[in-house]
Backbone as XML, in Angstrom:
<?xml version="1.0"?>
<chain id="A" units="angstrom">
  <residue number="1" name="UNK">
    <atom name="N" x="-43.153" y="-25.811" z="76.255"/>
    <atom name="CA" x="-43.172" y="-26.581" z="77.474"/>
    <atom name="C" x="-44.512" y="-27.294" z="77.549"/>
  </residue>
  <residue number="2" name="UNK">
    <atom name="N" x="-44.502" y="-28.284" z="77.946"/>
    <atom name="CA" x="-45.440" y="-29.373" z="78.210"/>
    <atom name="C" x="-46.009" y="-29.459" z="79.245"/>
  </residue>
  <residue number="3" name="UNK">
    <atom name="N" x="-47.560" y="-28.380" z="79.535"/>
    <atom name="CA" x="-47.754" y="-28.176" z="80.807"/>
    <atom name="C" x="-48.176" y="-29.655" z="81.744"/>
  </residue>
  <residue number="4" name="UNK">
    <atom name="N" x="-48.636" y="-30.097" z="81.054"/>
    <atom name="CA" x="-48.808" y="-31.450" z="82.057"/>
    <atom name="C" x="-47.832" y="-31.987" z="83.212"/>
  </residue>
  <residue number="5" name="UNK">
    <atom name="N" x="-46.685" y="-31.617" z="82.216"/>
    <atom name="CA" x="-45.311" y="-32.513" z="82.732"/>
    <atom name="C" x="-44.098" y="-31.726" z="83.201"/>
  </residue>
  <residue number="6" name="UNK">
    <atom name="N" x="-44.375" y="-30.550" z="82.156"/>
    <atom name="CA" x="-43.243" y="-29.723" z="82.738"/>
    <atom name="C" x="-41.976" y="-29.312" z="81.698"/>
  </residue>
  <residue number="7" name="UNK">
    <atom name="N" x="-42.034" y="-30.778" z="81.156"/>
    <atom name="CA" x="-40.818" y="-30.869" z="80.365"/>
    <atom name="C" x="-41.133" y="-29.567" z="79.153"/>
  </residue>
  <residue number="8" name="UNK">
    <atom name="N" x="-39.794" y="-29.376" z="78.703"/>
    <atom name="CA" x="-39.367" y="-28.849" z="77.495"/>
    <atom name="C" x="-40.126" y="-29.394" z="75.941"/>
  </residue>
  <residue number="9" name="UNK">
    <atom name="N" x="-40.641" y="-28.658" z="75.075"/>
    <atom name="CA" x="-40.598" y="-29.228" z="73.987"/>
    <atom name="C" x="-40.152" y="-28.254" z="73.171"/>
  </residue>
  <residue number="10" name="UNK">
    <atom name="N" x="-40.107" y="-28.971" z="71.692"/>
    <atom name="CA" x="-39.068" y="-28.538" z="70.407"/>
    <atom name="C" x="-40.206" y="-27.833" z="69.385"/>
  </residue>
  <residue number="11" name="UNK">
    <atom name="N" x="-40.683" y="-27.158" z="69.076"/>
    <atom name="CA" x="-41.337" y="-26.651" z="68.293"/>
    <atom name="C" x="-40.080" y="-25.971" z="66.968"/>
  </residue>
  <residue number="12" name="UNK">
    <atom name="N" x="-40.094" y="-26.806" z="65.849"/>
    <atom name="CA" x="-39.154" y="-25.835" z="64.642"/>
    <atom name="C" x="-40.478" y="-25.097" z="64.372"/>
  </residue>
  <residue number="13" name="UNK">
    <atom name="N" x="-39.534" y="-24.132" z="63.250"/>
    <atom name="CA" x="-40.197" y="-23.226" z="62.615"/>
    <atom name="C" x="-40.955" y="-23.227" z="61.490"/>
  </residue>
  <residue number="14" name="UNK">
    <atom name="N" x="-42.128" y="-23.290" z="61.039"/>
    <atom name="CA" x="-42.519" y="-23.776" z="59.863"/>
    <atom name="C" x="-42.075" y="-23.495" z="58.727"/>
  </residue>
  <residue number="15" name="UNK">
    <atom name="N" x="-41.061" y="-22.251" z="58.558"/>
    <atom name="CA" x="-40.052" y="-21.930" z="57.247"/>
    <atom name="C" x="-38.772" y="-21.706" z="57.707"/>
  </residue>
  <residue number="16" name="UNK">
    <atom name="N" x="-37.928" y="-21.848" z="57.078"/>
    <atom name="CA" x="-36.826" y="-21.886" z="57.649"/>
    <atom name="C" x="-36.214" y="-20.268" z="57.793"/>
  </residue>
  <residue number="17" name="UNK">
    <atom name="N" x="-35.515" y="-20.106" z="58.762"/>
    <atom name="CA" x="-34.973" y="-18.509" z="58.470"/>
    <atom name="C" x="-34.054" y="-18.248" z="58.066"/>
  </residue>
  <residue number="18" name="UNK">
    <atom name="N" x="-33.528" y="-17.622" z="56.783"/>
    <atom name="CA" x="-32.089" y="-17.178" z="56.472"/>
    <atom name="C" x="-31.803" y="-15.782" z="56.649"/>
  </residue>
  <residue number="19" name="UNK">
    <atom name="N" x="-31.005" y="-15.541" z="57.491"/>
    <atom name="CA" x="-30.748" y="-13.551" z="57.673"/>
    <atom name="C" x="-29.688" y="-13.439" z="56.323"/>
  </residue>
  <residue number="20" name="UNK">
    <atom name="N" x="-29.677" y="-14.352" z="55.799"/>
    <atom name="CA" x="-28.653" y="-12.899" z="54.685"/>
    <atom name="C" x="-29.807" y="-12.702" z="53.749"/>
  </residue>
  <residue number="21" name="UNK">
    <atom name="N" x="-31.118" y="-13.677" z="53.374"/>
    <atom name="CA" x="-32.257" y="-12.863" z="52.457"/>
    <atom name="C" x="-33.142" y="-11.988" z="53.417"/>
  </residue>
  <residue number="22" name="UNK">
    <atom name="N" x="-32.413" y="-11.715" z="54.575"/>
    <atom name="CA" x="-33.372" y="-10.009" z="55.400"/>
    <atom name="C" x="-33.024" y="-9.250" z="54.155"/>
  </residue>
  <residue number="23" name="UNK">
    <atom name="N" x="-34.400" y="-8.289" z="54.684"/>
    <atom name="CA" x="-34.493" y="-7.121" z="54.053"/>
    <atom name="C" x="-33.435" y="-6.111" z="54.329"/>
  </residue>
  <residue number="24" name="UNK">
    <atom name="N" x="-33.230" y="-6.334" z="55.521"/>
    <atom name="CA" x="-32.469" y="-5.415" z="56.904"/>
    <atom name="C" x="-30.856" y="-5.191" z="56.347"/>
  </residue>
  <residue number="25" name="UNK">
    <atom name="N" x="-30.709" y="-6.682" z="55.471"/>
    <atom name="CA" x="-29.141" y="-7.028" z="55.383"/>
    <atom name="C" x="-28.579" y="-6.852" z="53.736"/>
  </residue>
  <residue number="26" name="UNK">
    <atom name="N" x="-29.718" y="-6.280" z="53.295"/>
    <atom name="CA" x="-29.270" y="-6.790" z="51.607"/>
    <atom name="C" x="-28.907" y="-5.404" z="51.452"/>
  </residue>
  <residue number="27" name="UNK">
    <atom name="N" x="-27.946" y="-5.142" z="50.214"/>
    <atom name="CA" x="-27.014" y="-3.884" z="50.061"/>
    <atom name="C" x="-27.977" y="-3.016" z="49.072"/>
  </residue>
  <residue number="28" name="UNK">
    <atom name="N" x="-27.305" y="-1.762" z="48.658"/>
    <atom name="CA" x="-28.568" y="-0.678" z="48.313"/>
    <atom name="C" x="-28.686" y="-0.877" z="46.814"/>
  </residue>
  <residue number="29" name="UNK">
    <atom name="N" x="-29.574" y="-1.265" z="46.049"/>
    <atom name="CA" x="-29.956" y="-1.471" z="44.525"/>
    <atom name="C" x="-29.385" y="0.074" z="44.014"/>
  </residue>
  <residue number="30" name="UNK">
    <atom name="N" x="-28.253" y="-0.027" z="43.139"/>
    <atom name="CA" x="-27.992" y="0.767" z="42.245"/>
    <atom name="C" x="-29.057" y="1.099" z="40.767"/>
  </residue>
  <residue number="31" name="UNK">
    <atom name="N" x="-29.466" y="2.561" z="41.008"/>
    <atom name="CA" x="-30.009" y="2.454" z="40.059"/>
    <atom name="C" x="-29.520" y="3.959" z="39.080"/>
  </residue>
  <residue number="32" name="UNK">
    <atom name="N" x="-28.048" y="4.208" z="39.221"/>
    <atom name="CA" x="-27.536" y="4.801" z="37.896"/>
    <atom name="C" x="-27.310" y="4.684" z="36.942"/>
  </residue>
  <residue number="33" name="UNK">
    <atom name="N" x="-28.477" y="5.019" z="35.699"/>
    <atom name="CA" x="-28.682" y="4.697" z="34.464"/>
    <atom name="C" x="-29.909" y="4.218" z="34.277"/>
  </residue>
  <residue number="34" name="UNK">
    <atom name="N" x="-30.060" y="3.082" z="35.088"/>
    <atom name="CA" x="-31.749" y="2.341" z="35.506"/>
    <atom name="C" x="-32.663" y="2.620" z="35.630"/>
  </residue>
  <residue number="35" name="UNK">
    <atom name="N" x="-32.678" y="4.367" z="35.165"/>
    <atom name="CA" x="-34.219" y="4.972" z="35.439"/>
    <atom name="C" x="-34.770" y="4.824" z="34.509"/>
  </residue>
  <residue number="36" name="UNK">
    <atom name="N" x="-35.995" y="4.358" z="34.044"/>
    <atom name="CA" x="-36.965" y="4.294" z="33.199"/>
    <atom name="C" x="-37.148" y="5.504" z="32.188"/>
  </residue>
  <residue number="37" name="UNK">
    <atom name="N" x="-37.684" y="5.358" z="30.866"/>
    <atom name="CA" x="-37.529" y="6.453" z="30.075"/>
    <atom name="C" x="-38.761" y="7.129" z="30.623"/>
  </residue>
  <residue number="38" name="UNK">
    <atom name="N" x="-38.332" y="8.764" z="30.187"/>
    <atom name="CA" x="-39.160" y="9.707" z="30.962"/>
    <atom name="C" x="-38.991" y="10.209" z="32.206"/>
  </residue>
  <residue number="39" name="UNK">
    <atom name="N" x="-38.170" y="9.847" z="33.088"/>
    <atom name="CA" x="-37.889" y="9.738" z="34.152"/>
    <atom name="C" x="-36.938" y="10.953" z="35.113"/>
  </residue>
  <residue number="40" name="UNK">
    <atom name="N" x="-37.643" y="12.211" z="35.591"/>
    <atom name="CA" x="-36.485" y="13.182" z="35.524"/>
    <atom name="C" x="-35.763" y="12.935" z="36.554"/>
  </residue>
  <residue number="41" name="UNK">
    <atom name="N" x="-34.573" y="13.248" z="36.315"/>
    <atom name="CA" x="-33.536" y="13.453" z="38.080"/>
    <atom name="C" x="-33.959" y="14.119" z="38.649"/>
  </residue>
  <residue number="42" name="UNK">
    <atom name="N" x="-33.128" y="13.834" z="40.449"/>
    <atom name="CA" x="-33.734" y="14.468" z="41.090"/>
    <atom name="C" x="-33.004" y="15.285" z="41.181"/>
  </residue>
  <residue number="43" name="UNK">
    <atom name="N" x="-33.543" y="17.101" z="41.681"/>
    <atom name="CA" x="-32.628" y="18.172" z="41.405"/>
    <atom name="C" x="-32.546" y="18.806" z="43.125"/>
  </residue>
  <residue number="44" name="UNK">
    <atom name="N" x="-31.650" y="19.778" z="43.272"/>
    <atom name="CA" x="-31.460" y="20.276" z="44.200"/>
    <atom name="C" x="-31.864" y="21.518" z="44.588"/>
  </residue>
  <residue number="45" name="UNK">
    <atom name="N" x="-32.988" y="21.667" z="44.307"/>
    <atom name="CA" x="-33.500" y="22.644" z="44.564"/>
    <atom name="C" x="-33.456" y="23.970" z="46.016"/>
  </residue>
  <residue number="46" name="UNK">
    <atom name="N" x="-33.104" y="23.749" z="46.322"/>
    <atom name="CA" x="-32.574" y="24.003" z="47.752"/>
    <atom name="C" x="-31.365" y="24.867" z="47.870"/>
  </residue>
  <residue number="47" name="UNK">
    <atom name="N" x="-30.231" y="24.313" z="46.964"/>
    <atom name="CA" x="-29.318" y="25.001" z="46.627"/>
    <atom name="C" x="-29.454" y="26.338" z="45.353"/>
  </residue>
  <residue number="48" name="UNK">
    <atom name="N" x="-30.867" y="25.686" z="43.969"/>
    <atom name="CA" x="-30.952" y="26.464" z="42.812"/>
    <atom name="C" x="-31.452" y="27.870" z="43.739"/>
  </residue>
  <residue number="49" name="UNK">
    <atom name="N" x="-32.321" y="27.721" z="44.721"/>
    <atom name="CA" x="-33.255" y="28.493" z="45.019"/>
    <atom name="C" x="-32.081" y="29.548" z="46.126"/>
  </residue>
  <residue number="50" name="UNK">
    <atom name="N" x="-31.309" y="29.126" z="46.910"/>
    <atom name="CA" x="-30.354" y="29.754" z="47.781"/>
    <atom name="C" x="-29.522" y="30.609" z="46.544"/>
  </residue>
  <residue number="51" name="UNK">
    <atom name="N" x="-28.545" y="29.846" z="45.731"/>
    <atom name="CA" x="-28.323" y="30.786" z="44.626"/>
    <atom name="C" x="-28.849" y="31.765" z="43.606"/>
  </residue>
  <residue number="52" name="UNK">
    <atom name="N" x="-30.215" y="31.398" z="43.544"/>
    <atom name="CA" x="-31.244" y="32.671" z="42.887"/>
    <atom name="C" x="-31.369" y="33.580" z="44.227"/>
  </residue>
  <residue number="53" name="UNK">
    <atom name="N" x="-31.182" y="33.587" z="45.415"/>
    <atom name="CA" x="-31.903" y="34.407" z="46.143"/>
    <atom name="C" x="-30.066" y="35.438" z="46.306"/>
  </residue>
  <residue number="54" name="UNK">
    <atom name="N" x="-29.327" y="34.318" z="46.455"/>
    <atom name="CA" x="-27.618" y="35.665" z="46.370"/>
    <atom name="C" x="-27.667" y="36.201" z="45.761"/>
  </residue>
  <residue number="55" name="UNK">
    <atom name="N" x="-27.749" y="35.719" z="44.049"/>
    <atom name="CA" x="-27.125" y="36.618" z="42.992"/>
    <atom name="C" x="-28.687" y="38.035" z="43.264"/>
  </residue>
  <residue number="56" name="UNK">
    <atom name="N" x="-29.838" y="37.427" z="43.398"/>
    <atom name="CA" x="-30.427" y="38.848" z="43.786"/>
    <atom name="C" x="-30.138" y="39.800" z="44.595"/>
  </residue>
  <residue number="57" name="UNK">
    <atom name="N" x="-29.287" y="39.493" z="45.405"/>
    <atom name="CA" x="-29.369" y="40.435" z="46.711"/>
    <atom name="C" x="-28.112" y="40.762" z="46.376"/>
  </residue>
  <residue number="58" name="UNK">
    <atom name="N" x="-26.770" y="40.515" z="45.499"/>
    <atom name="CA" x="-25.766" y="41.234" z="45.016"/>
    <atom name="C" x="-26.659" y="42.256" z="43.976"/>
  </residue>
  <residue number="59" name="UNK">
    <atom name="N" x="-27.480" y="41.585" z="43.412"/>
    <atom name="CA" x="-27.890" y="42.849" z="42.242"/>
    <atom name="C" x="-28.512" y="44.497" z="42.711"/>
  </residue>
  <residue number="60" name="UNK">
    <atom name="N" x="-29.488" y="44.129" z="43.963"/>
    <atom name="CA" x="-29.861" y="44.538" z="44.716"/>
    <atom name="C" x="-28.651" y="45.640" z="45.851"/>
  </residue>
  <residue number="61" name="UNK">
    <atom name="N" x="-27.630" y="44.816" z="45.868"/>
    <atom name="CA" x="-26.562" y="45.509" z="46.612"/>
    <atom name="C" x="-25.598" y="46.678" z="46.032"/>
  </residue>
  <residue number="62" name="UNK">
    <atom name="N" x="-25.711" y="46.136" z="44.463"/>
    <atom name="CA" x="-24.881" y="46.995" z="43.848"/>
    <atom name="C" x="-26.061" y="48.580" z="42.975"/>
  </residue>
  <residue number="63" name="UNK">
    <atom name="N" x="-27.310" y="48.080" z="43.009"/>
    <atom name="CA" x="-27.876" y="48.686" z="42.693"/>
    <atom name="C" x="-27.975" y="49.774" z="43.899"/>
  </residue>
  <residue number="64" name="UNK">
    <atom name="N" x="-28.086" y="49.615" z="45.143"/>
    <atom name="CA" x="-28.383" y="50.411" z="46.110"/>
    <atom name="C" x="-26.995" y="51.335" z="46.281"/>
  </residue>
  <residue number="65" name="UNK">
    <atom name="N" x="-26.094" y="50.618" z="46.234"/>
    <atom name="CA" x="-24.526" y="51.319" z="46.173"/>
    <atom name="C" x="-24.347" y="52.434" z="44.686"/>
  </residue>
  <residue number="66" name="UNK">
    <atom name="N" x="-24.763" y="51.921" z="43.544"/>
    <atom name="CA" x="-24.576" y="53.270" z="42.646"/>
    <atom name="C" x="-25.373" y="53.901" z="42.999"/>
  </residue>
  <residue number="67" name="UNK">
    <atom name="N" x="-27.166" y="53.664" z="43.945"/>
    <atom name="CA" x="-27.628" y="55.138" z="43.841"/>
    <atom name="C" x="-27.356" y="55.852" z="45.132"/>
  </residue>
  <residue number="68" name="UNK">
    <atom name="N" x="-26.564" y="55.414" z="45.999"/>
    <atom name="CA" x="-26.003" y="56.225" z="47.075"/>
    <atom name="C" x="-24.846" y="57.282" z="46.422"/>
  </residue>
  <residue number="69" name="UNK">
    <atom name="N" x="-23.824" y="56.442" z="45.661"/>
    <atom name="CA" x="-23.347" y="57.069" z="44.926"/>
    <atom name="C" x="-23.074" y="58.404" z="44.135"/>
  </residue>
  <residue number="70" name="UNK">
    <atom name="N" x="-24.473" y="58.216" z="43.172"/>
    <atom name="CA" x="-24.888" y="59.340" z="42.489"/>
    <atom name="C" x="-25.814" y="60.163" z="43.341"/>
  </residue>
  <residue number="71" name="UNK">
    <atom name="N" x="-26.157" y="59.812" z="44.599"/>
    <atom name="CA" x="-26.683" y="60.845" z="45.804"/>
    <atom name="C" x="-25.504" y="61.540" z="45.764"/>
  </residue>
  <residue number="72" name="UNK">
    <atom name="N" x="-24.384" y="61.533" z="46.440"/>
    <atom name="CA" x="-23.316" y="61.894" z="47.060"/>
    <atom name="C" x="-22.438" y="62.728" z="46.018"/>
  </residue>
  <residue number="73" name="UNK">
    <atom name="N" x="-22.494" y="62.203" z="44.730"/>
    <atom name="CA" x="-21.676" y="63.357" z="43.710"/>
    <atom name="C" x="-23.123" y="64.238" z="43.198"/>
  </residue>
  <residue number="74" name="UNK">
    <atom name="N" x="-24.313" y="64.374" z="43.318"/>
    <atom name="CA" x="-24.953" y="65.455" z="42.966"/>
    <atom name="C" x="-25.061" y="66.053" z="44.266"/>
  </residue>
  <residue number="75" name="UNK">
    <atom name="N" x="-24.847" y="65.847" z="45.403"/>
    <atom name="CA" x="-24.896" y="66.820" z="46.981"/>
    <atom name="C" x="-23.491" y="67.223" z="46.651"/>
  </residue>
  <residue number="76" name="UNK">
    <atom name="N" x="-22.347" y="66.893" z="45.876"/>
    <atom name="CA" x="-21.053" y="67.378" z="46.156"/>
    <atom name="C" x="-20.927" y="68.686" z="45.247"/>
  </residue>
  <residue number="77" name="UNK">
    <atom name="N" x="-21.615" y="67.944" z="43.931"/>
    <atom name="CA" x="-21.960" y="69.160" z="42.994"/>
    <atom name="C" x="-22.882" y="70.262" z="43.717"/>
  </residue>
  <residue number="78" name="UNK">
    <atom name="N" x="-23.622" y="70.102" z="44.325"/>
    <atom name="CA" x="-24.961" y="71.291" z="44.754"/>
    <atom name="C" x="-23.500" y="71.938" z="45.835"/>
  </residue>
  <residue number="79" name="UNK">
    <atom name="N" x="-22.864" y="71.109" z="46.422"/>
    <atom name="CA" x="-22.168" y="72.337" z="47.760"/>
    <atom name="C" x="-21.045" y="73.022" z="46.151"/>
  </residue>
  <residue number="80" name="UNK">
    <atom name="N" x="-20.851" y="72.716" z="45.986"/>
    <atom name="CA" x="-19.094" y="73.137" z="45.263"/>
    <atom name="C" x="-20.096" y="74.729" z="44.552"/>
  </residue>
  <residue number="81" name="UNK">
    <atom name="N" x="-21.466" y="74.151" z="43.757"/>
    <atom name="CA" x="-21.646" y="75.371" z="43.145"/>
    <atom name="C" x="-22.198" y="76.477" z="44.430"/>
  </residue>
  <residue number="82" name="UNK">
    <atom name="N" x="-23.117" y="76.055" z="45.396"/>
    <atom name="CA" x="-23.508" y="76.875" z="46.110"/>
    <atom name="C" x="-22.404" y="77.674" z="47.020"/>
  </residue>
  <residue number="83" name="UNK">
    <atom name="N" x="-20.479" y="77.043" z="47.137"/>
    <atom name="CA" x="-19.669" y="77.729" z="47.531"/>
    <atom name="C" x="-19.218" y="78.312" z="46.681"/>
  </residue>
  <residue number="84" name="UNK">
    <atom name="N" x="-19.431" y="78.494" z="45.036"/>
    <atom name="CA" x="-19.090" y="79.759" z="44.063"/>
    <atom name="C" x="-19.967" y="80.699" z="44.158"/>
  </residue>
  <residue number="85" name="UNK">
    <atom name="N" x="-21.257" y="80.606" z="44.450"/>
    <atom name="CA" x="-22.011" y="81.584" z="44.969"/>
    <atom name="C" x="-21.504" y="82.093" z="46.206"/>
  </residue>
  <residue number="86" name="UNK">
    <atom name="N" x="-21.253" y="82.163" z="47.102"/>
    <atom name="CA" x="-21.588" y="82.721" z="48.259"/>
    <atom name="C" x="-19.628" y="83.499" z="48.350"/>
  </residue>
  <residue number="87" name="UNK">
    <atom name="N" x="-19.209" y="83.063" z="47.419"/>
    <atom name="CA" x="-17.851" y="83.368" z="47.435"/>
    <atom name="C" x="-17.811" y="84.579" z="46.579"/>
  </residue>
  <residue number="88" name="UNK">
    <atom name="N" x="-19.274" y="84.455" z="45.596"/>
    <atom name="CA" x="-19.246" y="85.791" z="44.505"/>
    <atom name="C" x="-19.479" y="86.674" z="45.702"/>
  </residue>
  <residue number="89" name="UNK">
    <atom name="N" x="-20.808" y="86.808" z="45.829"/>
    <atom name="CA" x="-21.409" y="87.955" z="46.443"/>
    <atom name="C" x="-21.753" y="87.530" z="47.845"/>
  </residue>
  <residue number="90" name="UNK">
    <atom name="N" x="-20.580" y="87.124" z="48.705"/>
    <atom name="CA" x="-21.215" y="86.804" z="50.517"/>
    <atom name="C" x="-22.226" y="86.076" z="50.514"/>
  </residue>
  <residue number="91" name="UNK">
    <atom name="N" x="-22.403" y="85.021" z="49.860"/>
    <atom name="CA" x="-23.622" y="84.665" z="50.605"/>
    <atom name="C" x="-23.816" y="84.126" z="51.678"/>
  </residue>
  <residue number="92" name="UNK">
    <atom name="N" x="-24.883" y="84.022" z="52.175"/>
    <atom name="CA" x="-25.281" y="83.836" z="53.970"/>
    <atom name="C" x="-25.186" y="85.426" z="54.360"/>
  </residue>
  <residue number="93" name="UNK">
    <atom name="N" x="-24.942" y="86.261" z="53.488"/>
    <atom name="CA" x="-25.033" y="87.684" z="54.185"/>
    <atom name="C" x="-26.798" y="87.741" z="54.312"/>
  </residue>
  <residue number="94" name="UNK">
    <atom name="N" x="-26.850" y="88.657" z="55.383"/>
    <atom name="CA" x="-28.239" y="89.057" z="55.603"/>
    <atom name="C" x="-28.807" y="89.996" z="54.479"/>
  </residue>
  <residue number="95" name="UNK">
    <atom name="N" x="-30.299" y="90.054" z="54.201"/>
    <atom name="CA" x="-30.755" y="90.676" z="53.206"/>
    <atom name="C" x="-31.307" y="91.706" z="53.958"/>
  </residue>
  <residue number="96" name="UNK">
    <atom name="N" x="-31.358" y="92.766" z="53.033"/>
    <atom name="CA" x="-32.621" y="94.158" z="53.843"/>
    <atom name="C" x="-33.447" y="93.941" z="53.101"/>
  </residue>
  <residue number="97" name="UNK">
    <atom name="N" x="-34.665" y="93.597" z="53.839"/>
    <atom name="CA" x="-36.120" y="93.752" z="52.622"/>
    <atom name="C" x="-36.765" y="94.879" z="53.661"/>
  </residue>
  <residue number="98" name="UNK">
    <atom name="N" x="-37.737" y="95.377" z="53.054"/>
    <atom name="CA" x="-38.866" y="96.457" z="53.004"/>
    <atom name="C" x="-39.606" y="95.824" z="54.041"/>
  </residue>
  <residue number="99" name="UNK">
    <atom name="N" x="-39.622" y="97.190" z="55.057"/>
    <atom name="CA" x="-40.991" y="96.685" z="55.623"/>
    <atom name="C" x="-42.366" y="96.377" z="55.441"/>
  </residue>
  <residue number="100" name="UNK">
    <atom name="N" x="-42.687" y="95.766" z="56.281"/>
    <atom name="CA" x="-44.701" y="95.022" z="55.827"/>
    <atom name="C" x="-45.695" y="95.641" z="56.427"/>
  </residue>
  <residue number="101" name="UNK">
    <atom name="N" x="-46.408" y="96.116" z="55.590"/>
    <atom name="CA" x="-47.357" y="97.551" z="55.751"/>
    <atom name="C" x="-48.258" y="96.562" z="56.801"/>
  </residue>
  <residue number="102" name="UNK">
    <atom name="N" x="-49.031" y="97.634" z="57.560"/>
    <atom name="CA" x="-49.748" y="96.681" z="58.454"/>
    <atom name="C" x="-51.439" y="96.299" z="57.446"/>
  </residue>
  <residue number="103" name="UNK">
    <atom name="N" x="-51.639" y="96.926" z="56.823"/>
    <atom name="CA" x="-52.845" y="96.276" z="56.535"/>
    <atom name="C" x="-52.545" y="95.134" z="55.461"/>
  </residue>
  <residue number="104" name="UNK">
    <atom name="N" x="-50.941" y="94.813" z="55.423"/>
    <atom name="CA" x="-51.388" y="93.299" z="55.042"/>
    <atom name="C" x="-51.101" y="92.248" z="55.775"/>
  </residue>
  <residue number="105" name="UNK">
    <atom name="N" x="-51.712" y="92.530" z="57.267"/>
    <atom name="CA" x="-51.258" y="91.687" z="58.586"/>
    <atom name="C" x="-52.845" y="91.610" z="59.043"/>
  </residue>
  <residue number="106" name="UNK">
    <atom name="N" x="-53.744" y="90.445" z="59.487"/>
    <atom name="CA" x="-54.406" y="90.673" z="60.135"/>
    <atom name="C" x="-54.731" y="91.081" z="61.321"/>
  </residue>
  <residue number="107" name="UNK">
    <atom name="N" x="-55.858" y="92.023" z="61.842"/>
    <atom name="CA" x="-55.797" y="92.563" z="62.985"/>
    <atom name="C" x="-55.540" y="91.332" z="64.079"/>
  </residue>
  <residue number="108" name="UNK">
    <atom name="N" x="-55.264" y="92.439" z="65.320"/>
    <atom name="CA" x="-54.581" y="91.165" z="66.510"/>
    <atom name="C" x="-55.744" y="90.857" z="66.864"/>
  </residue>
  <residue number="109" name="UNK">
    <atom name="N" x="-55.567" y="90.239" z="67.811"/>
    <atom name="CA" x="-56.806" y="89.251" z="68.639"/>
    <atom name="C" x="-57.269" y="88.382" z="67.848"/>
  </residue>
  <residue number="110" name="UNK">
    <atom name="N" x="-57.321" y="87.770" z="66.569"/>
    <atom name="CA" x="-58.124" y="86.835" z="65.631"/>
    <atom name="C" x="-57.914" y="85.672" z="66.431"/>
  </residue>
  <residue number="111" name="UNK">
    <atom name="N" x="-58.374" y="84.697" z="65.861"/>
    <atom name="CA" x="-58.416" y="83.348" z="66.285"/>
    <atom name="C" x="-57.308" y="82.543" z="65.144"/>
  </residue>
  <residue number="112" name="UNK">
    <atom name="N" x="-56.504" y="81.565" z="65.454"/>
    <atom name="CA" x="-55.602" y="81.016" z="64.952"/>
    <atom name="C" x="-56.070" y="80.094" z="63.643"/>
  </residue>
  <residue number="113" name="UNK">
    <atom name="N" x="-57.172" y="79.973" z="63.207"/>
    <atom name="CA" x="-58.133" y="79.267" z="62.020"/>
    <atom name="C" x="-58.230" y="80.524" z="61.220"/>
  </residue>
  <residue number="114" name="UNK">
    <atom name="N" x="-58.195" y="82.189" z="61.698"/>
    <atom name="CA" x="-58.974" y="83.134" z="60.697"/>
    <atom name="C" x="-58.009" y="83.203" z="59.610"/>
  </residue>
  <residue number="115" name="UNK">
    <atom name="N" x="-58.012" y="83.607" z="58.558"/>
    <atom name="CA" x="-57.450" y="83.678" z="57.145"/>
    <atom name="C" x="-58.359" y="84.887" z="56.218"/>
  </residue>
  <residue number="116" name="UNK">
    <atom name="N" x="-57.835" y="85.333" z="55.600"/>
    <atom name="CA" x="-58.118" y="86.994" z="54.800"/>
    <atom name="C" x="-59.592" y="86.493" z="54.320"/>
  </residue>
  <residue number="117" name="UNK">
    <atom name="N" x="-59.455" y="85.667" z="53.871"/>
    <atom name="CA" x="-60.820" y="84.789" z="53.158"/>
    <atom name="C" x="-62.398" y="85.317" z="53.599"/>
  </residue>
  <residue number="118" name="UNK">
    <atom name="N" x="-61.806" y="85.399" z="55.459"/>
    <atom name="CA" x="-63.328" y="85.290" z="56.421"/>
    <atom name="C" x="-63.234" y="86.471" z="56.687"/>
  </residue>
  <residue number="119" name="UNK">
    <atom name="N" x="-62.823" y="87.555" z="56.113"/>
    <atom name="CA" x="-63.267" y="89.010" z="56.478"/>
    <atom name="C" x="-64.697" y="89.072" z="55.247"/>
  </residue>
  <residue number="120" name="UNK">
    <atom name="N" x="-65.517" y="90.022" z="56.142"/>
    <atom name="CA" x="-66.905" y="90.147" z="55.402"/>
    <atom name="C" x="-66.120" y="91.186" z="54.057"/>
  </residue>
  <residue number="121" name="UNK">
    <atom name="N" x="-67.024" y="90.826" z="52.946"/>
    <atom name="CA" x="-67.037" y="91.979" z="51.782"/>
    <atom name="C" x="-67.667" y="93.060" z="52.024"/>
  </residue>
  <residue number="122" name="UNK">
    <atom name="N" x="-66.895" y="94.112" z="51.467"/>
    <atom name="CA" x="-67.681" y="95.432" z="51.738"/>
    <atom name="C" x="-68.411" y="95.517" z="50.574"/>
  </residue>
  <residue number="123" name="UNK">
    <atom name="N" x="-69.669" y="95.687" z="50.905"/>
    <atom name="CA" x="-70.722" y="96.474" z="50.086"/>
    <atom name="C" x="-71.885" y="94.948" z="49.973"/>
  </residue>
  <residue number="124" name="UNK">
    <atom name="N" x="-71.313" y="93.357" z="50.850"/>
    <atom name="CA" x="-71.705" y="92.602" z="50.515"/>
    <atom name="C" x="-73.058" y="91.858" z="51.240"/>
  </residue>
</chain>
């Protein structure tokens, strides 16, 4: 606009504009095959690393499952033989043992730390 006057003016553009050479508009450069020698693909790491971390934790799963396993058949073995014992001769029957002479009891009243150790030696 033409402040003097008011009127309108025409200013073109000093280059011309074409939108189909935008950047915005042009389609995506194929480049399968087109990679330069040396050039590695790109890999998916994301997925290699999710599948290294399953197959561990199956290995891990099955490892923890045989040794529950072989817990459970050596506790089955320990009861089966400890019920041929007790089936020989009663066991869980009560035992008679011998009574415990008193001088191998320390005298009463000690203190709950004393031990045979802290009696004085005689002759010492």
């Amino acid at each position: 606009m033409d402040i003097a006057t008011g009127n309108p003016e025409s200013h073109p553009a000093p280059l011309a504009y074409d939108p189909s050479v935008s950047p915005a508009l042009s389609p995506v450069t194929g480049t399968v095959g087109q990679l330069p020698p040396g050039t590695v693909p790109a890999r998916d790491t994301v997925a290699e690393a999710m599948a290294q971390m399953a197959g561990a934790e199956a290995e891990c799963s099955a490892a923890q499952a045989a040794g529950m396993t072989a817990e459970a058949d050596r506790r089955a073995h320990y009861a089966g033989v400890a019920a041929g014992y007790a089936g020989q001769d009663g066991g869980g029957d009560l035992m008679d043992l011998p009574q415990v002479p008193d001088a191998a009891l320390p005298p009463a009243g000690l203190p709950d730390w004393y031990k045979p150790a802290d009696e004085p030696i005689p002759g010492g």
